[in-house]
C-alpha positions in Angstrom: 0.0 0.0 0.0 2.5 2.2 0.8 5.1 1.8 -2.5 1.3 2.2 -4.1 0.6 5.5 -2.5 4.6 6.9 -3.4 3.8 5.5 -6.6 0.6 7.9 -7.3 2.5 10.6 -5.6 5.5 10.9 -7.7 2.9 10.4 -11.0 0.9 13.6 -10.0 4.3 15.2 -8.8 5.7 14.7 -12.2 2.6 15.3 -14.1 2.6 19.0 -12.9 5.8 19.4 -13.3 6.0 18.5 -17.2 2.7 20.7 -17.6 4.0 23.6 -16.5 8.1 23.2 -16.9 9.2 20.3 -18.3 12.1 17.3 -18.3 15.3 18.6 -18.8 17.2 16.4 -21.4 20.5 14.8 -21.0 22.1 12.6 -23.5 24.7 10.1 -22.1 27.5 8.4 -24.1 27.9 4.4 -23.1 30.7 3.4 -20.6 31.4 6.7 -20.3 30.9 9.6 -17.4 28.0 11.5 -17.3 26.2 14.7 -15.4 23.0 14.8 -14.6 22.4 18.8 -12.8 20.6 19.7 -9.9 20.6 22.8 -8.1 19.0 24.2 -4.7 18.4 27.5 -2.6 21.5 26.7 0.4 19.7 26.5 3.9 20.1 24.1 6.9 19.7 20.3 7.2 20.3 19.8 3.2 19.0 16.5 2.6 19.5 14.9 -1.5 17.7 12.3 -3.1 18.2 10.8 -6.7 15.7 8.6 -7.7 15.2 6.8 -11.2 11.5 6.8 -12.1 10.2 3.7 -13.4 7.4 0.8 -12.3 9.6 0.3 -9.3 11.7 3.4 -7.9 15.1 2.6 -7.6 17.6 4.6 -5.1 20.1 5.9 -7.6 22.1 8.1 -4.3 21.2 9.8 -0.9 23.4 12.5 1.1 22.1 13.6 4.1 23.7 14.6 7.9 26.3 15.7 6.0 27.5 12.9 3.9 26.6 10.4 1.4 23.8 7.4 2.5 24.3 4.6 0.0 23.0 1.9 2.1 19.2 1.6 0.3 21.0 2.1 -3.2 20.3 0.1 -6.4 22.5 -2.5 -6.9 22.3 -1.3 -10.7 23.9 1.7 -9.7 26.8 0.5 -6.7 29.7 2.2 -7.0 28.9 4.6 -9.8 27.1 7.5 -8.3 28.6 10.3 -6.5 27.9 14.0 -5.5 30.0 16.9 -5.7 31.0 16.8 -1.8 32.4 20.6 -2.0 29.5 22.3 -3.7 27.2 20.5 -1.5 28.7 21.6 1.5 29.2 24.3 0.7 25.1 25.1 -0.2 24.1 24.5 3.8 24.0 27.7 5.1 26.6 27.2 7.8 29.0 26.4 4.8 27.6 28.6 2.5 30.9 31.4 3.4 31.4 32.2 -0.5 27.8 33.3 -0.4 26.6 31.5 -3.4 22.9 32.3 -4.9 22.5 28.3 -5.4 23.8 25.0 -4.2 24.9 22.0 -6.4 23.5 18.5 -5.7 24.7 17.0 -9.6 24.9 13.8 -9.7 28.1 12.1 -11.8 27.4 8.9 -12.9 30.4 6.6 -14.3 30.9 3.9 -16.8 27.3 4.7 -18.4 25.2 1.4 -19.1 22.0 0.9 -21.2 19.7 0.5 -18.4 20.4 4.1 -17.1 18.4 6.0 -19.7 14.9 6.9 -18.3 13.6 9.8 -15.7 14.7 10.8 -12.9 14.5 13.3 -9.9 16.8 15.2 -7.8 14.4 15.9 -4.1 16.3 18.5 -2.7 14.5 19.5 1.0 16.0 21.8 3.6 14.8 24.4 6.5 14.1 26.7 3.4 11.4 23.9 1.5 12.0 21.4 -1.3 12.7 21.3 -4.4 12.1 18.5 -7.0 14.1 18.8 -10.5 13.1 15.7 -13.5 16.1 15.1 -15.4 15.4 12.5 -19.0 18.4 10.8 -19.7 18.9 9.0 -23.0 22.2 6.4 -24.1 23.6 6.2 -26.9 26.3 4.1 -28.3 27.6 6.0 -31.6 28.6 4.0 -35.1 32.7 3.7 -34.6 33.8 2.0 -37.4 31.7 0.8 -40.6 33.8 -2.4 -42.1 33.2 -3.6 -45.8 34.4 -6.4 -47.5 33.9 -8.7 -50.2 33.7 -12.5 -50.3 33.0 -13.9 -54.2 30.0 -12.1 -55.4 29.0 -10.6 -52.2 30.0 -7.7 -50.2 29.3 -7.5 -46.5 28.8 -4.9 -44.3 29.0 -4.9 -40.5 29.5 -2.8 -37.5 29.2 -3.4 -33.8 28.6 -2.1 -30.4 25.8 0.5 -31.3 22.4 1.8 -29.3 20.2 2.3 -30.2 19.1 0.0 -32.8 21.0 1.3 -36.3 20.0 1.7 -39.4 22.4 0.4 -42.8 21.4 1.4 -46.1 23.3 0.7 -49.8 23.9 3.3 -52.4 26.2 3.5 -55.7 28.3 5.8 -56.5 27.3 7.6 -58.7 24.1 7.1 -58.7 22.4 4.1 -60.6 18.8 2.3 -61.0 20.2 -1.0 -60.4 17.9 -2.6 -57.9 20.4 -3.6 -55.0 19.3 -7.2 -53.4 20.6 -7.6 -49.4 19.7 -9.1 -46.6 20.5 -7.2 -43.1 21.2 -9.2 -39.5 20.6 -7.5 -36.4 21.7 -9.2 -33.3 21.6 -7.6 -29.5 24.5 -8.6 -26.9 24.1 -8.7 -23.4 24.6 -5.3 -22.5 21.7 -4.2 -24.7 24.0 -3.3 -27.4 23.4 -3.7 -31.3 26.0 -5.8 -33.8 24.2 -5.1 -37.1 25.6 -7.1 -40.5 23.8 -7.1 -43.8 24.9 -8.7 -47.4 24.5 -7.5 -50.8 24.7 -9.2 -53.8 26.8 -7.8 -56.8 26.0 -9.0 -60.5 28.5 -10.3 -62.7 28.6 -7.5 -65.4 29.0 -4.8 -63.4 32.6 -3.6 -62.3 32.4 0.3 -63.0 30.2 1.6 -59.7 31.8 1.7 -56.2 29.3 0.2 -53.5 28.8 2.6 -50.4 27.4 0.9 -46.8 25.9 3.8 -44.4 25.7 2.8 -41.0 23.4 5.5 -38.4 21.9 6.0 -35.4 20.1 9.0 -34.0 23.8 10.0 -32.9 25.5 10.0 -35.7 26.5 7.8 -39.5 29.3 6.8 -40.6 29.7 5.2 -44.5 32.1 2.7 -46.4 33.2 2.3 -49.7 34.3 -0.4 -51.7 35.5 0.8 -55.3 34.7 -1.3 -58.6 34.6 -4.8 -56.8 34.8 -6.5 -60.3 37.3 -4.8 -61.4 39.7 -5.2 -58.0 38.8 -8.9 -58.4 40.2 -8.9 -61.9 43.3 -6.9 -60.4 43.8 -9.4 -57.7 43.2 -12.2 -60.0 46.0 -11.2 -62.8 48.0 -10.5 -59.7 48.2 -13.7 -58.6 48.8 -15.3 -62.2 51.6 -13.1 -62.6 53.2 -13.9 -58.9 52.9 -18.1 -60.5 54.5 -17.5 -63.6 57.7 -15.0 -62.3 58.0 -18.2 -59.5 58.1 -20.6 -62.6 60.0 -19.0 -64.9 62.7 -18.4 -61.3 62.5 -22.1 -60.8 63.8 -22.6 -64.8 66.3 -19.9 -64.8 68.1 -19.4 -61.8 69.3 -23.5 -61.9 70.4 -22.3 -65.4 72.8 -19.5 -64.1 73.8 -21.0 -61.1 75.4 -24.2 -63.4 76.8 -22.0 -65.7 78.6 -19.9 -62.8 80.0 -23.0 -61.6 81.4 -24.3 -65.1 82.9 -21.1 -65.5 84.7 -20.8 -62.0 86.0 -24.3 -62.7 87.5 -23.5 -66.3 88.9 -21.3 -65.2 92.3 -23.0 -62.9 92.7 -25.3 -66.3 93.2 -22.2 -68.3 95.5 -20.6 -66.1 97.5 -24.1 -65.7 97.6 -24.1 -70.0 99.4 -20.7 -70.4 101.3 -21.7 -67.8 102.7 -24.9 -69.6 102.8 -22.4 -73.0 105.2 -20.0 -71.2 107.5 -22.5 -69.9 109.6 -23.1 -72.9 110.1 -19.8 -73.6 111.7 -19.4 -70.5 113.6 -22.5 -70.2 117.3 -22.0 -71.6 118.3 -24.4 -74.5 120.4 -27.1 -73.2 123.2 -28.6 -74.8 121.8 -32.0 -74.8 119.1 -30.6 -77.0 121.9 -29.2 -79.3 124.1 -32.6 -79.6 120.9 -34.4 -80.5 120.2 -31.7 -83.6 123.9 -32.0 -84.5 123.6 -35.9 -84.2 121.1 -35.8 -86.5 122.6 -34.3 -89.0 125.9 -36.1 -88.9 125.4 -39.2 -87.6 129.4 -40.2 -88.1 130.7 -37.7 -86.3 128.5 -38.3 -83.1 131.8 -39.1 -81.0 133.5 -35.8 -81.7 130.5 -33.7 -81.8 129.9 -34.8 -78.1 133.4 -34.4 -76.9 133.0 -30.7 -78.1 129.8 -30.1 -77.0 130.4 -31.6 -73.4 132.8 -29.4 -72.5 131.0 -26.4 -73.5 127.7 -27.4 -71.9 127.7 -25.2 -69.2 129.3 -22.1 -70.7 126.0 -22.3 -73.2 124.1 -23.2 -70.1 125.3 -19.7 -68.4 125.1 -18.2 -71.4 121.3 -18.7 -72.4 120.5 -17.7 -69.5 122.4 -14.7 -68.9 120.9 -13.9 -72.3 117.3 -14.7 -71.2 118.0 -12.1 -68.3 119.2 -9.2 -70.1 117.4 -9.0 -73.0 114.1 -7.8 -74.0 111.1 -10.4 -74.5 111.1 -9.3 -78.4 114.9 -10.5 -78.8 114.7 -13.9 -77.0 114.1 -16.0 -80.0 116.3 -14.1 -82.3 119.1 -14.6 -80.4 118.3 -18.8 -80.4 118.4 -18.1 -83.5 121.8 -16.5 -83.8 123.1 -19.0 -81.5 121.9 -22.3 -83.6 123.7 -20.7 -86.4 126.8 -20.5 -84.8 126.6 -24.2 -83.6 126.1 -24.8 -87.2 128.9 -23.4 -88.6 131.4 -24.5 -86.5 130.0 -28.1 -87.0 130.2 -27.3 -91.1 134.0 -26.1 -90.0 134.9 -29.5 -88.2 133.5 -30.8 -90.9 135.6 -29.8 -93.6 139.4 -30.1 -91.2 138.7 -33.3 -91.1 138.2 -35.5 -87.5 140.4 -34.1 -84.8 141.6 -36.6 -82.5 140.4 -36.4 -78.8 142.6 -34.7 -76.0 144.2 -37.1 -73.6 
């Protein structure tokens, strides 16, 4: 009987009070801080009551004797109510020493949830009277981010975490009569929040008209874009062809190169070791050996004699050649093996014609 009588006195209280001044209108931002403002005349015993009005009145905060009463508080709202301590103080009239007009009873309310919007009531009540103030609070949970994508011949829309419920709409750009087929999903979490999805279907033929996703509440909209679907679908398609054929034509040509490097680096020690073997006659001095050999040759009777001569001056030709191989230029070398052999040659010709000398004893 008694929560029906408070009941029928708070409906005529606010009746009156909408007739003649009105709900002041706050809007709240979810999880968020927000400030819902009461004032007062400053007198004795200042006693404050917030109150959400709804079927059942729920104790939203309480300050009286001089501090805050939380005991009888919703549960809904523990440990996110709280007054401005100062400004209330300082409204009772043994605080009131900067001589303020008006007292401040706001109320700050923290980490704003769904189930706050709805009317409320500051009671303020002192030696000087009371004084009731409706406050209408309304949540919202703004459009953050609007995410587009497509997935074969569909694009999909979505964006999450909204309140209240959103709205999505398609459009082309530019504009176009092409009747756009989607279907929209609307799903609610357990905070009262809105995730909201929808997809559209994209024919075929058409690849020149970028596909725009509009996501709103009373709040605000935010929009999305997705430019020429087909055509990026084309794009990504010839890109990935490409990327397979520069991977097998890689595989083909870099075993190709890598073989030939390695035939190259090993020709190349067998080259070196060839001019090598070239240049060693040149510097080798001739040797009389080779020389009695030639002379042999030529006069195979007179081998004996030709070797008695020729072994005694072995190593004055030995010294000789290659005294001569020092000094000289690299242009003279052979002509003077060629002087020399015709040297050798003559004084063969001249032992030749004296006849056979007989050897030394």
């Amino acid at each position: 009987m008694t929560e029906l009588k408070g009941v029928v006195f708070w409906g005529v209280v606010s009746f009156f009070w909408t007739f003649c001044k009105g709900d002041r209108s706050v809007s709240c931002v979810f999880s968020e801080v927000c400030i819902l403002p009461c004032s007062f005349q400053p007198a004795d015993a200042l006693a404050v009551h917030w109150t959400q009005l709804a079927a059942a009145e729920s104790v939203v905060h309480s300050y009286y004797d001089g501090r805050d009463q939380v005991q009888h508080q919703n549960q809904n709202f523990r440990g996110r109510t709280s007054l401005f301590a100062d400004w209330v103080a300082s409204g009772n009239a043994s605080g009131n020493a900067s001589g303020n007009a008006s007292g401040n009873a706001s109320l700050l309310l923290s980490a704003v949830k769904v189930q706050d919007q709805g009317r409320y009531v500051c009671n303020c009540s002192s030696s000087a009277g009371t004084r009731l103030q409706f406050i209408r609070v309304s949540v919202d949970a703004p459009v953050k981010t609007v995410n587009v994508q497509q997935a074969g011949n569909r694009i999909i829309c979505s964006s999450d975490g909204i309140y209240p419920e959103p709205d999505l709409t398609w459009s082309t750009e530019p504009p176009s009569e092409l009747v756009l087929q989607s279907s929209t999903l609307l799903q609610r979490t357990e905070q009262q929040l809105f995730n909201i999805s929808s997809f559209l279907h994209v024919p075929d033929n058409d690849t020149d008209l970028t596909y725009v996703c509009t996501v709103g509440t009373r709040r605000n909209r935010r929009t999305s874009r997705l430019e020429n679907p087909g055509t990026a679908g084309r794009v990504q398609g010839a890109g990935i062809v490409a990327g397979v054929i520069l991977v097998s034509i890689s595989t083909m040509v870099v075993p190709f190169f890598v073989e030939k490097c390695i035939k190259s680096r090993k020709s190349k020690p067998s080259q070196q070791q060839n001019i090598s073997i070239e240049e060693e006659p040149e510097n080798r001095p001739i040797s009389s050996q080779r020389i009695l050999e030639e002379t042999q040759s030529l006069h195979p009777q007179e081998n004996q004699t030709a070797s008695l001569h020729l072994g005694g001056a072995e190593n004055e030709l030995t010294s000789l050649g290659s005294w001569t191989r020092r000094s000289e230029p690299e242009g003279h070398t052979h002509q003077n093996q060629n002087q020399n052999q015709n040297q050798d040659q003559n004084q063969n010709q001249n032992q030749d014609q004296s006849g056979p000398s007989e050897p030394e004893l």
